[in-house]
N, C-alpha and C positions, 0 to 999 in steps of 0.2 A: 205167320209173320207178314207182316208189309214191306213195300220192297224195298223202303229204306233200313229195315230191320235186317234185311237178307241181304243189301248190300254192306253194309256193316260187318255182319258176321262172315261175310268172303274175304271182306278187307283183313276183318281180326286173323282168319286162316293164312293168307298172303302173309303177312308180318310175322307172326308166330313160326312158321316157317322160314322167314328170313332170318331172325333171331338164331334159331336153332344153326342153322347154315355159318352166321356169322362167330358161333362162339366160337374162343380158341383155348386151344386144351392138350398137355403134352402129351398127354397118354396117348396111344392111338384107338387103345376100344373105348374111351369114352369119348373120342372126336367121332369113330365109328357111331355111336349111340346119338348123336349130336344128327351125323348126315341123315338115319336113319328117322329119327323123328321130323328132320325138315322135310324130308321126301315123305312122311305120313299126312305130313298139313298142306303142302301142294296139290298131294293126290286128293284131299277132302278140298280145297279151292278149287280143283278144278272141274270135279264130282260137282260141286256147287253150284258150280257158273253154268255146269250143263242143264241142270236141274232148276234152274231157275234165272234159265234168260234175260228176261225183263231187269234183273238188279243187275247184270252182269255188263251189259251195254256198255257201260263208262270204263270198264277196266280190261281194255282192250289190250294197252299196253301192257300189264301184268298177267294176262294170260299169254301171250307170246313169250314174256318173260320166263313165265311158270314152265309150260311145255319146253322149253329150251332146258331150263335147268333138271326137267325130269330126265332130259334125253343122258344129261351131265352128270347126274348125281351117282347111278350107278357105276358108272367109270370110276368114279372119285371111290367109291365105297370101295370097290374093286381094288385099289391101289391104297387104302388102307390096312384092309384084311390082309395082304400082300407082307405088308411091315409087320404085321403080329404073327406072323407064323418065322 
């Protein structure tokens, strides 16, 4: 891919993951199901941006973004699980 290719497809990860993060859902294991796959496309945005530098340069602000919310997501997950038991 070229790096507008690769910067695309970090983008698509960033959103797809925001998506997942933003849906809202009474249940709590499928909000569970919900954080768990934002936290799968984060961790592949951020895998990405490591792996390929050059596309990643401009989304500087979405990597701080990203790592902030990995540090968060676990907690949240943790306090869902919590409600299902």
């Amino acid at each position: 891919m070229d790096v507008e290719e690769q910067r695309t497809m970090l983008y698509a990860h960033f959103h797809i993951g925001r998506i997942y993060y933003k849906l809202i859902s009474a249940h709590p294991l499928q909000q569970l199901e919900h954080l768990n796959s934002c936290h799968t496309y984060y961790k592949r945005f951020i895998s990405g941006c490591e792996l390929y530098k050059e596309a990643a340069e401009p989304l500087h602000g979405e990597i701080g973004v990203v790592r902030e919310m990995l540090e968060l997501l676990p907690l949240k997950m943790t306090t869902v699980k919590a409600r299902l038991s």
